[in-house]
FIKOLVO-373750 format. One record per residue: residue number from 1; y negated, z negated, x of N, C-alpha, C in turn. Coordinates in pm, whole numbers, plus 50000, padded with zeros to 5 digits. Example, Ala and Ser with C-alpha at 12.3 -4.5 7.8 and 13.67 -1.06 7.14 Angstrom:
// residues 2
+-----+-------+-------+-------+-------+-------+-------+-------+-------+-------+
| seq |   n_y |   n_z |   n_x |  ca_y |  ca_z |  ca_x |   c_y |   c_z |   c_x |
+-----+-------+-------+-------+-------+-------+-------+-------+-------+-------+
|   1 | 50569 | 49220 | 51319 | 50450 | 49220 | 51230 | 50330 | 49220 | 51320 |
|   2 | 50225 | 49292 | 51285 | 50106 | 49286 | 51367 | 49997 | 49213 | 51290 |
+-----+-------+-------+-------+-------+-------+-------+-------+-------+-------+
// end
This chain:
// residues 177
+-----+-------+-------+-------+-------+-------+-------+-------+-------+-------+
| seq |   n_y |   n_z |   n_x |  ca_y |  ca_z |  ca_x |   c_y |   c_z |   c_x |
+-----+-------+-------+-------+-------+-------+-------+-------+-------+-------+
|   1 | 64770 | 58811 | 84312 | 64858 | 58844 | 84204 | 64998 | 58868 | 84258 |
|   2 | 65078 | 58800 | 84175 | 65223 | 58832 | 84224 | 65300 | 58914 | 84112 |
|   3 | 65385 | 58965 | 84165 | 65477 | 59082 | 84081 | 65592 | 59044 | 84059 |
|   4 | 65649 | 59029 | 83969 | 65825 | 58965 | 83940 | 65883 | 59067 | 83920 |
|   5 | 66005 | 59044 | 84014 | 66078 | 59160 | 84069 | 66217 | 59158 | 83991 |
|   6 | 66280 | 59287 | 83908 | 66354 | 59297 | 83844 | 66477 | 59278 | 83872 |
|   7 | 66573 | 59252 | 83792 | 66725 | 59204 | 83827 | 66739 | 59339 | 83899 |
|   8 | 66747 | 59464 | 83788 | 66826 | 59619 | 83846 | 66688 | 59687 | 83969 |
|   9 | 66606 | 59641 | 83996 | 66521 | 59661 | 84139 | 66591 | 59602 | 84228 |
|  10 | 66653 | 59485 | 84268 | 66723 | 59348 | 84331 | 66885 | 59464 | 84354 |
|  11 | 66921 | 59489 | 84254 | 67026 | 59561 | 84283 | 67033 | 59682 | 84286 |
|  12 | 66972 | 59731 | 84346 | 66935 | 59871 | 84372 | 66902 | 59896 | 84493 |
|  13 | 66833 | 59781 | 84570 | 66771 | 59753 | 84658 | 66924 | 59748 | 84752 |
|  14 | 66962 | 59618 | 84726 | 67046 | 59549 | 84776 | 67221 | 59709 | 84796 |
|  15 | 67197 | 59769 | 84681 | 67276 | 59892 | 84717 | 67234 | 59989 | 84837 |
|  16 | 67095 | 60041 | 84801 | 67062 | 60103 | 84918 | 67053 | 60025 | 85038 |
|  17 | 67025 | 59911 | 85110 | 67063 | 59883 | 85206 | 67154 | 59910 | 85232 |
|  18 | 67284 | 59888 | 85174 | 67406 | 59854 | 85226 | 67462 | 59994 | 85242 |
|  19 | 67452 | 60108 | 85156 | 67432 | 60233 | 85204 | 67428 | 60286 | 85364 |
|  20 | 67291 | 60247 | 85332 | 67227 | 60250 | 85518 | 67311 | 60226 | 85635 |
|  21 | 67372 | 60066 | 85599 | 67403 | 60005 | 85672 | 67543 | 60086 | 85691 |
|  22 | 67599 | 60141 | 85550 | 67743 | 60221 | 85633 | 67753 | 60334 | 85688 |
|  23 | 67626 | 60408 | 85650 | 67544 | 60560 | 85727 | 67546 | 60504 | 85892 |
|  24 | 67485 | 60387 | 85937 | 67456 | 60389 | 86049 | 67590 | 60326 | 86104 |
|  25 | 67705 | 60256 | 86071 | 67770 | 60224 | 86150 | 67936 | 60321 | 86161 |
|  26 | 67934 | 60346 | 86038 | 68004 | 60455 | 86043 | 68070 | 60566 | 86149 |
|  27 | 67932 | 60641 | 86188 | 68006 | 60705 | 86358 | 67956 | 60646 | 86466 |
|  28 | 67960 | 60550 | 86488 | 68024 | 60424 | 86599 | 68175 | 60388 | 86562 |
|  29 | 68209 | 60374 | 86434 | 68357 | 60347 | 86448 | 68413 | 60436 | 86458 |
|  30 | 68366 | 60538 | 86438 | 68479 | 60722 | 86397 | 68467 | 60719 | 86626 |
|  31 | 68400 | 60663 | 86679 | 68391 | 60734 | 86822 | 68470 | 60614 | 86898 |
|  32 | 68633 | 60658 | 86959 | 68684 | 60596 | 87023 | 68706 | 60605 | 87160 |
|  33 | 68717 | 60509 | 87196 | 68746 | 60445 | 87393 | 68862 | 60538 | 87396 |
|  34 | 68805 | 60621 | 87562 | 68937 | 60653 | 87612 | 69044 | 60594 | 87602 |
|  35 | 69080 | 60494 | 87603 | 69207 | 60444 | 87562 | 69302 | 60433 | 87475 |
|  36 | 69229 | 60448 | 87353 | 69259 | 60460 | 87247 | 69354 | 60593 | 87164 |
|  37 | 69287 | 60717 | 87261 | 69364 | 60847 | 87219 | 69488 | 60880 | 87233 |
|  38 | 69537 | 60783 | 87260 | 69687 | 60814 | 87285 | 69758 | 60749 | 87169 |
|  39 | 69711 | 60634 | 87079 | 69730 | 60614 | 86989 | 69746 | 60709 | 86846 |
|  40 | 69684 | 60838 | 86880 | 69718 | 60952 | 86782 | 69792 | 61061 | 86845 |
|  41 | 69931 | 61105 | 86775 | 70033 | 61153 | 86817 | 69969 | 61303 | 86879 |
|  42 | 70011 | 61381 | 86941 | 70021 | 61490 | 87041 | 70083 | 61565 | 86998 |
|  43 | 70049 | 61671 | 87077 | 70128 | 61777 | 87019 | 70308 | 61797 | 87058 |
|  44 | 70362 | 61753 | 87207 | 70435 | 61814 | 87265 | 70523 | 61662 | 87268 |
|  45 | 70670 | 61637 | 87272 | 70739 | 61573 | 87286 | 70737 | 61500 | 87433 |
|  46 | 70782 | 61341 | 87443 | 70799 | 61326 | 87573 | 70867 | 61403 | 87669 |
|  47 | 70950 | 61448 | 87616 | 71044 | 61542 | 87727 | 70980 | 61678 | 87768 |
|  48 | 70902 | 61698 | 87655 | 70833 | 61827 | 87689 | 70682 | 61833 | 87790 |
|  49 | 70648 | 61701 | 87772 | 70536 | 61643 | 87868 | 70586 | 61658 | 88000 |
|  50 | 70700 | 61591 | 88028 | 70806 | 61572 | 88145 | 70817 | 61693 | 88221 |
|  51 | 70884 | 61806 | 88134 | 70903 | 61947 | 88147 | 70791 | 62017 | 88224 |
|  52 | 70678 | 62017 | 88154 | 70569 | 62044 | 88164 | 70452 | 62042 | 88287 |
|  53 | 70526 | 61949 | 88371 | 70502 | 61885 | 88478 | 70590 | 61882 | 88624 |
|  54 | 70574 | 61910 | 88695 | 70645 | 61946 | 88805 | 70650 | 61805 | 88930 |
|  55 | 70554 | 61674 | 88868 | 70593 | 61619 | 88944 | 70691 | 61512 | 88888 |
|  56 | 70745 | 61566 | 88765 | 70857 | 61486 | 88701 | 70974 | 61555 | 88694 |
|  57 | 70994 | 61654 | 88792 | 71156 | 61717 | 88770 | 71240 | 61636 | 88759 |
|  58 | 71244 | 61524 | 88870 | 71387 | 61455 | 88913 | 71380 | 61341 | 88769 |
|  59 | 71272 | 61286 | 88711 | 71297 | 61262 | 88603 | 71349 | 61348 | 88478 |
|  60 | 71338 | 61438 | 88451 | 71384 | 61556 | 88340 | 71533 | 61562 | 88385 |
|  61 | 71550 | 61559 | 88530 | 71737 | 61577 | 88548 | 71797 | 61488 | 88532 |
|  62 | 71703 | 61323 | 88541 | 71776 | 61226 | 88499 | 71780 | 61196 | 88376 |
|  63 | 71695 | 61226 | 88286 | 71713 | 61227 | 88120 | 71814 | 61328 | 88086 |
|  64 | 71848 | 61412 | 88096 | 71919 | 61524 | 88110 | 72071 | 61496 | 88116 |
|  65 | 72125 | 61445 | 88281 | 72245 | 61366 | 88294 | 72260 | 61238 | 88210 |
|  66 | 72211 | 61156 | 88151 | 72221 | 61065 | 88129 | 72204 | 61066 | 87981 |
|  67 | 72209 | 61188 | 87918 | 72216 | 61218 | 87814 | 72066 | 61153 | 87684 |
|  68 | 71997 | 61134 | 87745 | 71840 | 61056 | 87674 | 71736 | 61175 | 87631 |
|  69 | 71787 | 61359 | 87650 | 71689 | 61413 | 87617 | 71644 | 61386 | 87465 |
|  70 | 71781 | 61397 | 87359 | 71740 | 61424 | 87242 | 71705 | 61278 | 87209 |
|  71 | 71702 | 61168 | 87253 | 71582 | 61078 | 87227 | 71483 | 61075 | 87224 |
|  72 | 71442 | 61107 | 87360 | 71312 | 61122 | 87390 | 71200 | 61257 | 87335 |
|  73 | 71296 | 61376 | 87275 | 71251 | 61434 | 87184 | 71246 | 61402 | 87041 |
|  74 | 71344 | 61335 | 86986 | 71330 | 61284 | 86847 | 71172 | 61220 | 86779 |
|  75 | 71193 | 61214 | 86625 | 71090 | 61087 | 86614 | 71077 | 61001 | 86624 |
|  76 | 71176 | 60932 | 86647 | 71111 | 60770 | 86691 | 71007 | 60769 | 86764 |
|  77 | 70939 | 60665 | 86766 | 70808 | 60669 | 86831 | 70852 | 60551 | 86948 |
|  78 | 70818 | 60574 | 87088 | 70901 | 60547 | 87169 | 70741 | 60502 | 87321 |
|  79 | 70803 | 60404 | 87405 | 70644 | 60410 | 87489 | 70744 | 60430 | 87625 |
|  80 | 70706 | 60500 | 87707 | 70749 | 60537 | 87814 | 70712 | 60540 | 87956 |
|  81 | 70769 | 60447 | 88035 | 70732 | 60434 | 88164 | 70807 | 60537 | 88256 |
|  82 | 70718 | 60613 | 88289 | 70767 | 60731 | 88375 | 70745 | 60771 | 88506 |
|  83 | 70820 | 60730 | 88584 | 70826 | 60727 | 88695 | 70858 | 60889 | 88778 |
|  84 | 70744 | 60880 | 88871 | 70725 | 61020 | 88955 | 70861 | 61093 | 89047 |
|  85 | 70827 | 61153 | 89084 | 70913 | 61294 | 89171 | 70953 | 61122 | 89319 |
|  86 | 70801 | 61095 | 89332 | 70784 | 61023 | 89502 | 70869 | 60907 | 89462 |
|  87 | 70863 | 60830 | 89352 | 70922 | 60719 | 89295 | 71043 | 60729 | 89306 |
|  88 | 71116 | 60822 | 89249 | 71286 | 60816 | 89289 | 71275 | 60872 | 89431 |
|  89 | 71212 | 60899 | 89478 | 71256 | 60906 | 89607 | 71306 | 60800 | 89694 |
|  90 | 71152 | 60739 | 89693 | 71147 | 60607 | 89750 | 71325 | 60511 | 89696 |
|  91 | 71344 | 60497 | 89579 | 71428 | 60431 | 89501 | 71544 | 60471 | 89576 |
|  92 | 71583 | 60595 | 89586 | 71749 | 60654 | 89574 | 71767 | 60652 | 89736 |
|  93 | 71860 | 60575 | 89769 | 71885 | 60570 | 89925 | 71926 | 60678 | 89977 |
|  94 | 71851 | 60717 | 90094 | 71895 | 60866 | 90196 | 71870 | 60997 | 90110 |
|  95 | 71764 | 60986 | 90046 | 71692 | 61128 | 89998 | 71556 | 61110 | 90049 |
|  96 | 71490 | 61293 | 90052 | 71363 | 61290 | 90135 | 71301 | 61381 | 90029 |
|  97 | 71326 | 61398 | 89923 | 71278 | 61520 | 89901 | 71374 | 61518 | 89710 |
|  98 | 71229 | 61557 | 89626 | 71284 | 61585 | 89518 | 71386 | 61643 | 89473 |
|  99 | 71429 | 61754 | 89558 | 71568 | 61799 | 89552 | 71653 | 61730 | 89539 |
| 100 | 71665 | 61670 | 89668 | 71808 | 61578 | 89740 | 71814 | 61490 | 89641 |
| 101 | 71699 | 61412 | 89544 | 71684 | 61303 | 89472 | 71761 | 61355 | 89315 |
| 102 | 71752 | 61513 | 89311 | 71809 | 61553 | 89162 | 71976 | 61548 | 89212 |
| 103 | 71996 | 61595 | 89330 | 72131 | 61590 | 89346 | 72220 | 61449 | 89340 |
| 104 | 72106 | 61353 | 89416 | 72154 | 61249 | 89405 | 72208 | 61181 | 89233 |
| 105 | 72106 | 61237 | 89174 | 72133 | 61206 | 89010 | 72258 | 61207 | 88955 |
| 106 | 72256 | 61349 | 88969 | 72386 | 61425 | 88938 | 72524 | 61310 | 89021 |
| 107 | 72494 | 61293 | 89123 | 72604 | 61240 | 89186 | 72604 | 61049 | 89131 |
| 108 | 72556 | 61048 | 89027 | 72584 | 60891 | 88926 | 72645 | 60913 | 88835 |
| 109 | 72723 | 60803 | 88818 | 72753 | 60802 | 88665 | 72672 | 60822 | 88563 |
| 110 | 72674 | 60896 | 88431 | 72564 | 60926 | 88309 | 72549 | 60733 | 88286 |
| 111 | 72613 | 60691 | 88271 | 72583 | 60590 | 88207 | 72436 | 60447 | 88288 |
| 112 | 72531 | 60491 | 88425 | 72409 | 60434 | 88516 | 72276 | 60465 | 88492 |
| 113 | 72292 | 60579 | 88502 | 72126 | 60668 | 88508 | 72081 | 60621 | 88338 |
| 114 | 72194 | 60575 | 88283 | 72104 | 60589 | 88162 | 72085 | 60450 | 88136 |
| 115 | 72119 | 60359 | 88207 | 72094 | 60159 | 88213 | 71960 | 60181 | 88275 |
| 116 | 71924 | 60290 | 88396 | 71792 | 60273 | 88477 | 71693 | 60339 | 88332 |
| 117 | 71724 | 60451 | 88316 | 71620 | 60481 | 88217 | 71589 | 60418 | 88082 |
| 118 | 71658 | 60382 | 88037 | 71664 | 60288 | 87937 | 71590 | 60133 | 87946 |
| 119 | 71520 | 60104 | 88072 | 71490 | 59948 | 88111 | 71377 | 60053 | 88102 |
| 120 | 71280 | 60153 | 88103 | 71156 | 60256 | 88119 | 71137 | 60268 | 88003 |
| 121 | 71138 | 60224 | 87883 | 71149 | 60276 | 87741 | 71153 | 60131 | 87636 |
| 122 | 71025 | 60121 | 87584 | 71034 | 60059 | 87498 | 70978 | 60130 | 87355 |
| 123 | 71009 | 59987 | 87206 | 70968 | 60127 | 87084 | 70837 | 60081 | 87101 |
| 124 | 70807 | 60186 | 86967 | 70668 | 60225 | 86937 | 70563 | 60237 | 87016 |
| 125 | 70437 | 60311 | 86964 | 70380 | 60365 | 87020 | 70245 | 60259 | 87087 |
| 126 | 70299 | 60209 | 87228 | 70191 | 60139 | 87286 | 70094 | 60178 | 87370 |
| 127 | 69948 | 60136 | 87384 | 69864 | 60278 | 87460 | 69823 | 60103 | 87582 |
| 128 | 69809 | 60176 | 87682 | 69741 | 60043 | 87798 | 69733 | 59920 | 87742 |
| 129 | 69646 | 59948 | 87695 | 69614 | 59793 | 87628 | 69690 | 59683 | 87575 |
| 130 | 69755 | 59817 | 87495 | 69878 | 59652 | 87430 | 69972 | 59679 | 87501 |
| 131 | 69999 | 59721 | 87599 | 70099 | 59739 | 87715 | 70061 | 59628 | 87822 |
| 132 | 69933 | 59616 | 87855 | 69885 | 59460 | 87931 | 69898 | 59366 | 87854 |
| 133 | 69843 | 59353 | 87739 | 69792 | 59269 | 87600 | 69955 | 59161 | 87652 |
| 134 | 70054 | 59215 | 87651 | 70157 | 59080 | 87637 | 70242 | 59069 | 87757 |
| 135 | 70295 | 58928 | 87725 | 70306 | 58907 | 87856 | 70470 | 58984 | 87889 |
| 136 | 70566 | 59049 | 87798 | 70639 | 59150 | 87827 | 70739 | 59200 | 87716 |
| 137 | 70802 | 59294 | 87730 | 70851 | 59382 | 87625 | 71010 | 59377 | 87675 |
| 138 | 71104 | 59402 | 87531 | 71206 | 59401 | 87554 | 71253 | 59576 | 87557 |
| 139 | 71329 | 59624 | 87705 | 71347 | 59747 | 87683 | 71428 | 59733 | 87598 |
| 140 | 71465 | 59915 | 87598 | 71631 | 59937 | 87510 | 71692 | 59970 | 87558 |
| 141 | 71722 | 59855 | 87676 | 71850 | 59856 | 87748 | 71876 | 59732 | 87717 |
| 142 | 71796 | 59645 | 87670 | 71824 | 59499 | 87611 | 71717 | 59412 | 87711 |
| 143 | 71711 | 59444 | 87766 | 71633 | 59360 | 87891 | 71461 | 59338 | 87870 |
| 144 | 71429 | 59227 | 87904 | 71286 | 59187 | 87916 | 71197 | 59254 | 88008 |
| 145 | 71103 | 59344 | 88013 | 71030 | 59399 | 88113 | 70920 | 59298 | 88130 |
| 146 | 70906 | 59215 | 88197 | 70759 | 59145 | 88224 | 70608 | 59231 | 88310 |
| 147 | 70496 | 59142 | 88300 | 70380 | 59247 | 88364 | 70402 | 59273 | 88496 |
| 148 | 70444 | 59126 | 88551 | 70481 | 59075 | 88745 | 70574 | 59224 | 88762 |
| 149 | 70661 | 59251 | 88698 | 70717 | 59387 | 88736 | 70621 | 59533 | 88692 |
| 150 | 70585 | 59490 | 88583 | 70502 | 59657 | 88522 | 70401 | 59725 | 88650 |
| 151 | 70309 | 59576 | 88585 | 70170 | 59613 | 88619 | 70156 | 59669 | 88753 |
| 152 | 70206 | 59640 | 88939 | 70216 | 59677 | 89041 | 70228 | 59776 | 89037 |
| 153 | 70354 | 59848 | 88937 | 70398 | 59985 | 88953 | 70333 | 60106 | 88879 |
| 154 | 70227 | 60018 | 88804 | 70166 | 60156 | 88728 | 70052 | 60226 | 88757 |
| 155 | 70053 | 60372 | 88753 | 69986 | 60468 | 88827 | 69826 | 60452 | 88717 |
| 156 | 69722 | 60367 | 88782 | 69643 | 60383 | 88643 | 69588 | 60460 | 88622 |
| 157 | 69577 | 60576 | 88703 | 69484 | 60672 | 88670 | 69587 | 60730 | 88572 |
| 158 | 69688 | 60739 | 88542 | 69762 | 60832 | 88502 | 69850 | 60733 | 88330 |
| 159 | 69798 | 60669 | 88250 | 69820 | 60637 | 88125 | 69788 | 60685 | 88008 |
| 160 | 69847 | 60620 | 87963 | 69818 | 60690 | 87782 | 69784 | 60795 | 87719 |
| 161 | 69947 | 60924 | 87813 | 69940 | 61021 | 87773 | 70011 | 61017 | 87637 |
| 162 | 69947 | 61106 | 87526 | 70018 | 61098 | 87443 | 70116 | 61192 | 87392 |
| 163 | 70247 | 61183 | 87326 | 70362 | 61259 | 87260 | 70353 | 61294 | 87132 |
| 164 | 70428 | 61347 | 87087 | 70453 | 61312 | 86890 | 70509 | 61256 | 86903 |
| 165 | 70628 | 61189 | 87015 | 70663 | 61118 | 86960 | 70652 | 60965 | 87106 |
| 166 | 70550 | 60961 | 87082 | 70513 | 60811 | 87190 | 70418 | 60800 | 87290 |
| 167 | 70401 | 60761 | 87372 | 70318 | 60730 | 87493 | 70382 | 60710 | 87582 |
| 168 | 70371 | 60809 | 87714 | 70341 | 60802 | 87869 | 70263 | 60759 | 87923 |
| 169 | 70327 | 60640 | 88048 | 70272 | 60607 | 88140 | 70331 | 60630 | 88253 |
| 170 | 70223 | 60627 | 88323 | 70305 | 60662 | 88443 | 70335 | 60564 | 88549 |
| 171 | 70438 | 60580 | 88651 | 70470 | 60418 | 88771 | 70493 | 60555 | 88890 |
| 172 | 70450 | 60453 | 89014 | 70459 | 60474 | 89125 | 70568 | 60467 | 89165 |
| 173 | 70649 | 60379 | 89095 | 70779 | 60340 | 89132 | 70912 | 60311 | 89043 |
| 174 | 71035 | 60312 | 89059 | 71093 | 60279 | 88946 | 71133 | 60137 | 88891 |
| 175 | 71156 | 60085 | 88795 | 71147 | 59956 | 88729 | 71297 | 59952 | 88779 |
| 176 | 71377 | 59802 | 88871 | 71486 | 59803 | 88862 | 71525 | 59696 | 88701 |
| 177 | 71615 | 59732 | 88689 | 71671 | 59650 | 88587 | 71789 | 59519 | 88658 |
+-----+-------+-------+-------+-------+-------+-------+-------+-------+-------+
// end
């Protein structure tokens, strides 16, 4: 004996599956890849990340001279290659020592310091991924950053910190422009 199965059984059916089906996939999508968290804004400003951190002084004095704090605090949403205390070292000729490297700052023109920092800074908020994803970004200094320059210099343990207003990464070294 066979049973003929009703239109509103058929769709009832066909509802509760699909139910199911969004019960179970549901928190698999709510649970994201480390990578990903930097894509939701933070609490503390880039500059205040910077601050916050002691192996970015000589960067904070060069945002500072070069007049880029209240950028990098603003909202714009901003992605930031941030280069270490050891990085300007290495960079700034005849300094040994984070100190000598803030003095050296001071002893540039604002505008210089702010052509170098400005090639470290592109918009919106990019986390690793779409920071590899292409093959390069135009800073806002006007200039093309390609990977052949990025990628060498970036510290990977140390990405996709996030801001309110952007994403930190970090470089071993500084990007010349």
């Amino acid at each position: 004996m066979s049973k003929a199965i009703s239109l509103p059984a058929i769709i009832i059916s066909l509802v509760l599956t699909g139910l199911l089906a969004v019960v179970a996939i549901v928190p698999q999508a709510q649970a994201r890849p480390a990578w990903a968290s930097a894509a939701q804004p933070g609490n503390q400003s880039i500059v205040e990340i910077a601050q916050g951190d002691d192996d970015f002084s000589v960067l904070v004095a060069a945002v500072v001279h070069a007049g880029f704090d209240g950028l990098l605090s603003g909202n714009q949403q901003l992605t930031v290659f941030a280069p270490t205390n050891d990085a300007f070292v290495k960079f700034l000729d005849g300094v040994e020592t984070p100190a000598e490297a803030i003095g050296a700052i001071h002893d540039l023109d604002p505008e210089v310091v702010g052509d170098i920092l400005a090639y470290h800074v592109i918009n919106g908020r990019r986390t690793s991924q779409s920071v590899l994803a292409a093959p390069s970004y135009q800073t806002l200094s006007g200039q093309r950053l390609t990977q052949d320059e990025l990628v060498p210099k970036l510290n990977t343990e140390m990405l996709n910190t996030s801001a309110s207003n952007g994403v930190v990464h970090v470089l071993n070294e500084v990007l010349e422009p």
